[in-house]
MDTraj code that builds the backbone (N, CA, C; nanometers):
import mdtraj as md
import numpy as np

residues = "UNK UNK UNK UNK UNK UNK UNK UNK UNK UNK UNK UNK UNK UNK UNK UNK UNK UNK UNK UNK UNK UNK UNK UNK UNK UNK UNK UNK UNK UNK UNK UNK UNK UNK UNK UNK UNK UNK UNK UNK UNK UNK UNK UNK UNK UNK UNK UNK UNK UNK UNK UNK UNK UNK UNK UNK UNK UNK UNK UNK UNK UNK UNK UNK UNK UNK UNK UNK UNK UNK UNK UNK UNK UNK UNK UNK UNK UNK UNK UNK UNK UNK UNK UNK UNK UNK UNK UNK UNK UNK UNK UNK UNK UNK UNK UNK UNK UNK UNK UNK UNK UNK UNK UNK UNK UNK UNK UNK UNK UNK UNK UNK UNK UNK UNK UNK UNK UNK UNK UNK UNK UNK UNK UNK UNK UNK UNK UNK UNK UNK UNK UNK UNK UNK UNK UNK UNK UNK UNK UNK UNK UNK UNK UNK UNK UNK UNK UNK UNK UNK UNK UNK UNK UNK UNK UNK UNK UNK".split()
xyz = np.array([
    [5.0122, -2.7327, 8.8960],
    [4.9120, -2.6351, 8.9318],
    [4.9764, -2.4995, 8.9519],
    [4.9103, -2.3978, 8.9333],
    [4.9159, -2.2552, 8.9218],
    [4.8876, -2.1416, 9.0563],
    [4.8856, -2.0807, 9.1113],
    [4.8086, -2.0255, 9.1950],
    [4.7107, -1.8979, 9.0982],
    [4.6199, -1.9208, 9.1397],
    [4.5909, -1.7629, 9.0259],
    [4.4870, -1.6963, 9.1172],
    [4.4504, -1.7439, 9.2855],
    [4.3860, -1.6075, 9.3400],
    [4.3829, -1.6462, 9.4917],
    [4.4472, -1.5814, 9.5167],
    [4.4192, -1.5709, 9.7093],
    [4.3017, -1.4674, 9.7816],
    [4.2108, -1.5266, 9.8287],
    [4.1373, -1.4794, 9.9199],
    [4.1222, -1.5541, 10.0685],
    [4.1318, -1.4679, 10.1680],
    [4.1596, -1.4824, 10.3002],
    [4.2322, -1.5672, 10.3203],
    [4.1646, -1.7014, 10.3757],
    [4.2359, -1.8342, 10.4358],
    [4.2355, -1.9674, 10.2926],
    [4.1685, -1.8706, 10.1831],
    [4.1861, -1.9794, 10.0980],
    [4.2363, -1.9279, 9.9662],
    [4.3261, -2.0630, 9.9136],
    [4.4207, -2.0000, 9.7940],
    [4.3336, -2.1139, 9.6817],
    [4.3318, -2.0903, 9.5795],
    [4.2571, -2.1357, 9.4572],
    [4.3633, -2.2106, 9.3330],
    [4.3355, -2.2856, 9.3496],
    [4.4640, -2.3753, 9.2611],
    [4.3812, -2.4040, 9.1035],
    [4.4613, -2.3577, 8.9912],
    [4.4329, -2.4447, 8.8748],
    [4.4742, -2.4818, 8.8113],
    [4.4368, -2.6564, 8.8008],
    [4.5411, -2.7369, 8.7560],
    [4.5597, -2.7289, 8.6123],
    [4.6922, -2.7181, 8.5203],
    [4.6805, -2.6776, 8.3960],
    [4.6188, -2.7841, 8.3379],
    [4.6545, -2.9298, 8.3785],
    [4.5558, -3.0799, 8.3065],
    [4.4424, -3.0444, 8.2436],
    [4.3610, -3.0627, 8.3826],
    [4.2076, -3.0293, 8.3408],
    [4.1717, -2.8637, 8.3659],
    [4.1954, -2.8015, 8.4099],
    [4.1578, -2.6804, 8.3957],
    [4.0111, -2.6605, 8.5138],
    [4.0486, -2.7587, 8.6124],
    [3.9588, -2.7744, 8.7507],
    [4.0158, -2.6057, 8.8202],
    [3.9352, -2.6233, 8.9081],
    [3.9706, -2.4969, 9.0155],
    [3.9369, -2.6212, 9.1124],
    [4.0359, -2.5820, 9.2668],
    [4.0737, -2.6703, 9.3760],
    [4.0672, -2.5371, 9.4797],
    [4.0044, -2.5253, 9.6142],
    [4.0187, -2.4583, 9.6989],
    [4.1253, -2.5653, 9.8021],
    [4.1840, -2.4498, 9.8534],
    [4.2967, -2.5199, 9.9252],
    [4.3332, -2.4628, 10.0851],
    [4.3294, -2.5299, 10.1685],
    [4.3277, -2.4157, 10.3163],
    [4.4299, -2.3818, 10.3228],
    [4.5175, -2.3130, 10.3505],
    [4.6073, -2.2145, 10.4002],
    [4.6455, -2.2019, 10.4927],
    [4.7350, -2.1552, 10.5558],
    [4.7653, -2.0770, 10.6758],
    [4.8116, -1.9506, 10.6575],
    [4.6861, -1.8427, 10.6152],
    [4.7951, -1.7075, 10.5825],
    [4.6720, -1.6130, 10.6331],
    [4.7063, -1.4811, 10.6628],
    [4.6024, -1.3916, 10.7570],
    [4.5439, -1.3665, 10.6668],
    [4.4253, -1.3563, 10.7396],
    [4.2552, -1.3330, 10.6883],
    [4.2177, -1.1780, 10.7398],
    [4.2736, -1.1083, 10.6234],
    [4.1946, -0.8991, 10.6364],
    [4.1063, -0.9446, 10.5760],
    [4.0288, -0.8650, 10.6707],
    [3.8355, -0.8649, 10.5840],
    [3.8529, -0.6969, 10.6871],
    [3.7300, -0.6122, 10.5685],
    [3.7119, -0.5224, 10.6100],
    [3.5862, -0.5458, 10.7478],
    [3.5991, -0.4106, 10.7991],
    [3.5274, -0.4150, 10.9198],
    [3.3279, -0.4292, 10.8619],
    [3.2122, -0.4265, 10.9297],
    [3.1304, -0.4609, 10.9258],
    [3.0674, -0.3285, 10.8665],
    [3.1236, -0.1906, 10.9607],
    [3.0641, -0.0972, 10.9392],
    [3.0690, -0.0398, 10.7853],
    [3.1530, -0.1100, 10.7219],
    [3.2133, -0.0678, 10.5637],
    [3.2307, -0.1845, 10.5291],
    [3.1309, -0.2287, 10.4998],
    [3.1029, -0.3215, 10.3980],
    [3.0445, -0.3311, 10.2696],
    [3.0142, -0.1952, 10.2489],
    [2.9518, -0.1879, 10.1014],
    [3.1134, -0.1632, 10.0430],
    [3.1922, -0.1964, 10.0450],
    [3.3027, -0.2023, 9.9378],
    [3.3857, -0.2919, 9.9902],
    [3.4840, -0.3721, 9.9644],
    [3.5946, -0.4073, 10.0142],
    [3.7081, -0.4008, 10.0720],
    [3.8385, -0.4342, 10.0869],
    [3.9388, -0.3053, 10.1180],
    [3.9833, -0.2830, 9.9862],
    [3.9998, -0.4404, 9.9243],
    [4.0573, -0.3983, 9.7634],
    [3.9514, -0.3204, 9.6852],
    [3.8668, -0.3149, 9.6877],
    [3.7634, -0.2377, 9.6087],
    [3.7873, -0.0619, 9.6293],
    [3.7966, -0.0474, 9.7950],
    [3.8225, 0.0825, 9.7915],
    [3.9628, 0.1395, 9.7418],
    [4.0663, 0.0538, 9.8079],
    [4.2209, 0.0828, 9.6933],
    [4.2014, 0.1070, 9.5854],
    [4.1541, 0.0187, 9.5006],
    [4.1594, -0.0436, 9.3436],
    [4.0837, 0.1073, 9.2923],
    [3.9818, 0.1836, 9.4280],
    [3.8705, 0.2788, 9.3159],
    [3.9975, 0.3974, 9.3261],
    [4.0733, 0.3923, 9.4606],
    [4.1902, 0.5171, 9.4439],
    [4.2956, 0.5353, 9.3090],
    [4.3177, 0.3735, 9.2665],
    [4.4284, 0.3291, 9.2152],
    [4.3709, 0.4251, 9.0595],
    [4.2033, 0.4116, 9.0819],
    [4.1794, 0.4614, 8.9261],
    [4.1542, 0.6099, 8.9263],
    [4.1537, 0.6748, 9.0400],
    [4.1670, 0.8270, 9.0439],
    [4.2222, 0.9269, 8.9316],
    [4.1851, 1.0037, 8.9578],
    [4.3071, 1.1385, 8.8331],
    [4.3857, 1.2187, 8.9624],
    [4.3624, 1.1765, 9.0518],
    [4.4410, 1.2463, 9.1829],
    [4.5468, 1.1651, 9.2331],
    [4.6528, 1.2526, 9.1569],
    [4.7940, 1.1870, 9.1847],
    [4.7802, 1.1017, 9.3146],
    [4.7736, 1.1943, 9.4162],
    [4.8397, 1.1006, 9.5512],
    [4.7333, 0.9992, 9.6031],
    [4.6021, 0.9829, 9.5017],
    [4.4842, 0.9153, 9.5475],
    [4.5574, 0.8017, 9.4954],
    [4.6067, 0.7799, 9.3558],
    [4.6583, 0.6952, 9.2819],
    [4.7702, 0.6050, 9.3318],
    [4.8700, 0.7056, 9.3874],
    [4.9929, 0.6667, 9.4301],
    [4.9604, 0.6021, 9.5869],
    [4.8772, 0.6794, 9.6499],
    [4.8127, 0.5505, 9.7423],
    [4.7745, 0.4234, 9.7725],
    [4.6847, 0.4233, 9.6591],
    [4.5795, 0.3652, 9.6284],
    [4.6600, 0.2135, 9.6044],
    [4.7787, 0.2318, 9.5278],
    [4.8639, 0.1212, 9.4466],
    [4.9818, 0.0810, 9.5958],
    [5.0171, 0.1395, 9.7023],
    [5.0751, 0.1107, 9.7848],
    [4.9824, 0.0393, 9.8748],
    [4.8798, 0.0723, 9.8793],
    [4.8095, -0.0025, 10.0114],
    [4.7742, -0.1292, 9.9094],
    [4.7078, -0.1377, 9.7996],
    [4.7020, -0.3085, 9.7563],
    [4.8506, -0.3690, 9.7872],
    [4.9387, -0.3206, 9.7157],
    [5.0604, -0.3879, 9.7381],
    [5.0826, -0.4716, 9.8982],
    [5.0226, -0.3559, 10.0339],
    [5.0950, -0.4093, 10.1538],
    [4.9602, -0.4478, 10.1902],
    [4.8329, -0.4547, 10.1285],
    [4.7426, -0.6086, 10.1631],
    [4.7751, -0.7216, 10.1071],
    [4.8073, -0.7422, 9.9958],
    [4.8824, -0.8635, 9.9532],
    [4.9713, -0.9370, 10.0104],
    [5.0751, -0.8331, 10.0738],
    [5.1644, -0.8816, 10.1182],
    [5.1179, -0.9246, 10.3025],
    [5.0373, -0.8364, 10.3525],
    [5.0178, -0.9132, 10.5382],
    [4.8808, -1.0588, 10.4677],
    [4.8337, -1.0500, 10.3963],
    [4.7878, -1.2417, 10.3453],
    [4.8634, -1.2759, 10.3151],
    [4.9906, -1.2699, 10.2477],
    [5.1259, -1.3832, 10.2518],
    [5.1813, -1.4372, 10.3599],
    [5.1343, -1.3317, 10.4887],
    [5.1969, -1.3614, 10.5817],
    [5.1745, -1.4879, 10.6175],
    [5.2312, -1.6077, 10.6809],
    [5.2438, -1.7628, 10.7104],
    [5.1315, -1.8011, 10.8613],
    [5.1342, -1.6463, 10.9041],
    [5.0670, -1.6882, 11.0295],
    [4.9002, -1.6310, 10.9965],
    [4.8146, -1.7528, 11.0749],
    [4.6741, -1.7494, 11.0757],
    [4.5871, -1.6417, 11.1692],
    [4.6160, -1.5091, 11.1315],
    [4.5850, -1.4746, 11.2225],
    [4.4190, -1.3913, 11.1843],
    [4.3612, -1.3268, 11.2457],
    [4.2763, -1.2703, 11.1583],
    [4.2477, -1.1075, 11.1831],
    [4.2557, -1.0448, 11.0830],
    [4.3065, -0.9085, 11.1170],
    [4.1373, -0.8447, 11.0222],
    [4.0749, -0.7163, 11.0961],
    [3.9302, -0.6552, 11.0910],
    [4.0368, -0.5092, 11.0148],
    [3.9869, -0.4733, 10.8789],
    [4.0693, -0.3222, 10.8854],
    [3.9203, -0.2320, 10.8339],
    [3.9446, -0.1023, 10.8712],
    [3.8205, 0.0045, 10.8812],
    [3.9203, 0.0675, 10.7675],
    [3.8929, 0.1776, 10.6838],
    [3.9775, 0.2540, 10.6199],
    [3.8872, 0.4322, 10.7070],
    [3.9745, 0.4925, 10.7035],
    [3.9944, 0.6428, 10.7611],
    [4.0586, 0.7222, 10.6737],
    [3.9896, 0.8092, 10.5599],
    [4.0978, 0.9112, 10.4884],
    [4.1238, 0.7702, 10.4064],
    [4.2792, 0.7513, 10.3750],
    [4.3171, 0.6684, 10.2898],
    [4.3677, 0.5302, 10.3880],
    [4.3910, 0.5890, 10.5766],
    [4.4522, 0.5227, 10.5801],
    [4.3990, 0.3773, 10.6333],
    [4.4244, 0.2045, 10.6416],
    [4.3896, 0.1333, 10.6866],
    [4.3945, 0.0999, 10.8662],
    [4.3209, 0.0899, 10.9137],
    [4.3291, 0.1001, 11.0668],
    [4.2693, -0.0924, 11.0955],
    [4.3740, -0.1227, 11.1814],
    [4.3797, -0.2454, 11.1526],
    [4.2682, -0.2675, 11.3828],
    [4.2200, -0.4024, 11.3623],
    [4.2063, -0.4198, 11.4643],
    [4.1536, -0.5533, 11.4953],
    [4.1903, -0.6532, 11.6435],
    [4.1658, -0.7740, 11.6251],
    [4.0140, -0.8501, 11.5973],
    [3.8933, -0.7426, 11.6643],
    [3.7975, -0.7883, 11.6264],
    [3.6720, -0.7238, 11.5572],
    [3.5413, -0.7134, 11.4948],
    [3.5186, -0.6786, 11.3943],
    [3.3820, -0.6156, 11.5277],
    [3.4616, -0.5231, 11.5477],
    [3.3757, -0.4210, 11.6721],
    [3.4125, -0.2815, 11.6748],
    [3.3018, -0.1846, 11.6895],
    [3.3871, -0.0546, 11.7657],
    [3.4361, -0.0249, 11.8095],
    [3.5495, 0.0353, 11.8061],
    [3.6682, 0.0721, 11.9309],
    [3.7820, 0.1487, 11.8190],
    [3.8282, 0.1860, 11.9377],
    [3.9545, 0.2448, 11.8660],
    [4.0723, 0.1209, 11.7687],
    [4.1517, 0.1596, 11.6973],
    [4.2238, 0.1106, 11.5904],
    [4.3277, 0.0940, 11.6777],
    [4.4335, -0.0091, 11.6471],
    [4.5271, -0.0657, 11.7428],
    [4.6693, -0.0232, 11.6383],
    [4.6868, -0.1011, 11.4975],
    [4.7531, -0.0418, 11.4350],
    [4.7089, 0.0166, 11.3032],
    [4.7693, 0.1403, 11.2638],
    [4.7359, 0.2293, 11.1689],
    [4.8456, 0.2322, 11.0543],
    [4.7893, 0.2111, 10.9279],
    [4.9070, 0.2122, 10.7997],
    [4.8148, 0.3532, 10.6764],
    [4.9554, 0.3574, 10.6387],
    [4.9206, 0.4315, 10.5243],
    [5.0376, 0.4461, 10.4219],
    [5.0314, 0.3824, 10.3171],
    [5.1207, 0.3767, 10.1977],
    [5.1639, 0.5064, 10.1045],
    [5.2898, 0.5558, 10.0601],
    [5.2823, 0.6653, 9.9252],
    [5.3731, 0.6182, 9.8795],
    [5.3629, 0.6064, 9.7140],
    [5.4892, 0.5694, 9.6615],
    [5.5578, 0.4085, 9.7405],
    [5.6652, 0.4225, 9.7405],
    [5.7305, 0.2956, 9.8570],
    [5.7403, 0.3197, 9.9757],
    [5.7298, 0.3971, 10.0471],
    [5.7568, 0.4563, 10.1681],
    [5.6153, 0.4603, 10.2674],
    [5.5762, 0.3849, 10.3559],
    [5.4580, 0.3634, 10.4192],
    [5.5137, 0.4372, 10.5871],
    [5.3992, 0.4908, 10.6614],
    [5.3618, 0.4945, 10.8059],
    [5.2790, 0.3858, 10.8992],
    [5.3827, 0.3379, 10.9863],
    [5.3070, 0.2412, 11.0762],
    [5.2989, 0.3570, 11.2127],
    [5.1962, 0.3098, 11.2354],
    [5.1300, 0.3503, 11.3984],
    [5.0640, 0.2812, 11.4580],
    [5.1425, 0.2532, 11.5825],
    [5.0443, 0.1643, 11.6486],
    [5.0061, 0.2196, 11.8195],
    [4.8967, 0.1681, 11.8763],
    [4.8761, 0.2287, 12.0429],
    [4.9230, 0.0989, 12.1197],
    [5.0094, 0.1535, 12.2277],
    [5.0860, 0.0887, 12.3101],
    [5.0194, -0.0273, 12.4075],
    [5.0277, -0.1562, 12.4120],
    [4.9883, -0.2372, 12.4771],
    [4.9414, -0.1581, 12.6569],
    [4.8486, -0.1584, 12.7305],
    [4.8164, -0.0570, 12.8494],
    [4.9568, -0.1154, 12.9466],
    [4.9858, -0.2468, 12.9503],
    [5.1126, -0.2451, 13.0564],
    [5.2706, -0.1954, 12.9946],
    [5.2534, -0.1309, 12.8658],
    [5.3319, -0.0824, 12.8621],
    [5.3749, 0.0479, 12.8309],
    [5.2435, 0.1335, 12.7838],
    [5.2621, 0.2205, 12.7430],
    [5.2742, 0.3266, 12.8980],
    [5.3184, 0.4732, 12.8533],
    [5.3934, 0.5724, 12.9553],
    [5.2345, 0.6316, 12.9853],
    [5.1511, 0.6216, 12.9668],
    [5.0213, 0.7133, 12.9147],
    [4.9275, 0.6151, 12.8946],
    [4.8349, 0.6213, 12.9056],
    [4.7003, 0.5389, 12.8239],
    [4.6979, 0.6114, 12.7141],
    [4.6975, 0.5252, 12.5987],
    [4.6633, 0.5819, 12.4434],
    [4.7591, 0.5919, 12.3692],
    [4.9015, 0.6011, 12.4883],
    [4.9997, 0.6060, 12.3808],
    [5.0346, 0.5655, 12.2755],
    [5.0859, 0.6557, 12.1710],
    [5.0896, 0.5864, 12.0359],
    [5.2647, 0.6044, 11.9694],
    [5.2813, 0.5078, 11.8900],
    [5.4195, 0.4933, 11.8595],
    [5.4429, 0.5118, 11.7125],
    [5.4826, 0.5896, 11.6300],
    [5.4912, 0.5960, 11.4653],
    [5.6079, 0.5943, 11.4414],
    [5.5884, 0.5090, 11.3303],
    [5.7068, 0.4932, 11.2338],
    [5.6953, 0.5085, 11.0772],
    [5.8016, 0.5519, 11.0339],
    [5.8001, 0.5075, 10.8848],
    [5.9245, 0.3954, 10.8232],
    [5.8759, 0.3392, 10.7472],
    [5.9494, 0.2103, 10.6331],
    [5.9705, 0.3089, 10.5312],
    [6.0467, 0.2291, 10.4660],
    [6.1067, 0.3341, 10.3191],
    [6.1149, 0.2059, 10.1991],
    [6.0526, 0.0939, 10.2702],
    [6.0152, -0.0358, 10.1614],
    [5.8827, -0.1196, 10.2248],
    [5.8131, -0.2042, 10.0770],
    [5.7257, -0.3101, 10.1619],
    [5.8226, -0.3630, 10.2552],
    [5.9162, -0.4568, 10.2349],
    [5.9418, -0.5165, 10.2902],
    [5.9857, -0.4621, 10.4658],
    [6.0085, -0.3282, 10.4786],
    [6.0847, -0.2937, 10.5798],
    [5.9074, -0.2952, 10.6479],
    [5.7997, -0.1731, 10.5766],
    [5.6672, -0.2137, 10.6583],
    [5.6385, -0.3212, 10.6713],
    [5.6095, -0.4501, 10.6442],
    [5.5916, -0.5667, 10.6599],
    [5.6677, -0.5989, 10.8270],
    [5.7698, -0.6018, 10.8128],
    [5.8473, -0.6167, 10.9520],
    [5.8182, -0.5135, 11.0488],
    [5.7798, -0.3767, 11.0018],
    [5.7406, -0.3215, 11.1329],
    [5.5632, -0.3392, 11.1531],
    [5.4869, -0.3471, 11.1001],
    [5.3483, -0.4070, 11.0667],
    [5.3677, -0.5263, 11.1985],
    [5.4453, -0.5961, 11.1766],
    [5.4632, -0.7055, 11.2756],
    [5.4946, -0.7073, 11.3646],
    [5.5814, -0.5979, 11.4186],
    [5.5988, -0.5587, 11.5468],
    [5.5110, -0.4757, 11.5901],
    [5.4352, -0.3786, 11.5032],
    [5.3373, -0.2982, 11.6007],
    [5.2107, -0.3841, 11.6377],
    [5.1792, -0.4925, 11.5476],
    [5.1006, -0.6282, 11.5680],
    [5.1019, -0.6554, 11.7632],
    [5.2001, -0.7239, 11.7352],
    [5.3203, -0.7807, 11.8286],
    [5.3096, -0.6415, 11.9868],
    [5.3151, -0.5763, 11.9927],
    [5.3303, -0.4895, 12.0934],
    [5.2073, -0.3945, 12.0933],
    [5.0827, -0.3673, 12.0050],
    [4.9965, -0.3577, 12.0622],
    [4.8953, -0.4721, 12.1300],
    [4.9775, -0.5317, 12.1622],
    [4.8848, -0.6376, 12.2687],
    [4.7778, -0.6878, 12.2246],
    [4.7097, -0.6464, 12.1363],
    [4.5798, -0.7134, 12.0517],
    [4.5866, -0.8092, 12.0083],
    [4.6476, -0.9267, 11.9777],
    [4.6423, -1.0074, 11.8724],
    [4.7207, -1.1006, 11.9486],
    [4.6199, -1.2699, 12.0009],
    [4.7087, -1.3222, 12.0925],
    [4.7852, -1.4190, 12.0087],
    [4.9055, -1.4744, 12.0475],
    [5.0001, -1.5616, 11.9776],
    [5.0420, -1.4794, 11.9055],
    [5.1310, -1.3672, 11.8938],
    [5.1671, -1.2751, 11.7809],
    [5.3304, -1.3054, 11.8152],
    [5.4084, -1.4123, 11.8580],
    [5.5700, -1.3549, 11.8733],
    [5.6580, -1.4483, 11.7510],
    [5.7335, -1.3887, 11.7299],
    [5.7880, -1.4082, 11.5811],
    [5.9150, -1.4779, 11.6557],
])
top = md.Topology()
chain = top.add_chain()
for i, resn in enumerate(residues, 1):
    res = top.add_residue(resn, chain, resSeq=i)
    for name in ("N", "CA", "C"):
        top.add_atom(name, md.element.get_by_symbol(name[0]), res)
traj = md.Trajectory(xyz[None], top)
């Protein structure tokens, strides 16, 4: 068998034999866009940047599919609500109003994580912490720590 499509918690197997499709459960995080933006997807809204004539809509557009692909690879079940703002994805644990916990935005290879500080730890209420990666892979690992330390998301320790 093949994999040929992941959506949320379920991966789609087809077997080359018969040429069946098999849904299969998973354990990998479930992004679904938020409620309030639901007339598009998240990949739908990427995918419409990806087809832009505006360079940096484009060059966006192709970084943020890349690092949704990659937090559903992730192994852990967790379930993550994202709103998009401008280009960027604003991630949050439940599919409600409120402020955004962590904030991404992709160019080229080089992405911005931001996240607001768990309240027992931050210096401030609201405080917010940014970073940049200079690879998926380096956002991926900080994605997980701003996860991880904005306090939102219970069972988050690696």
């Amino acid at each position: 068998m093949t994999r040929s499509k992941q959506c949320q918690f379920y991966t789609t197997y087809t077997s080359t034999n018969c040429g069946t499709a098999l849904s299969v459960r998973s354990t990998v995080v479930q992004l679904v866009r938020c409620r309030e933006q639901r007339q598009q997807t998240l990949d739908e809204f990427y995918e419409e940047l990806l087809r832009s004539s505006n360079f940096i809509a484009k060059d966006c557009g192709k970084a943020m599919l890349d690092l949704i692909g990659a937090l559903r690879a992730w192994p852990e079940s967790w379930k993550l609500w994202g709103q998009t703002d401008g280009y960027h994805l604003c991630l949050r644990p439940e599919d409600k109003l409120g402020p955004w916990l962590v904030r991404l935005l992709g160019h080229g290879k080089e992405y911005v994580i931001d996240y607001r500080m768990a309240d027992k730890d931050a210096p401030w209420p609201g405080a917010i912490v940014s970073g940049e990666a200079k690879s998926l892979a380096e956002a991926i690992d900080r994605v997980r720590i701003a996860i991880d330390r904005s306090g939102g998301w219970p069972s988050t320790k690696f």
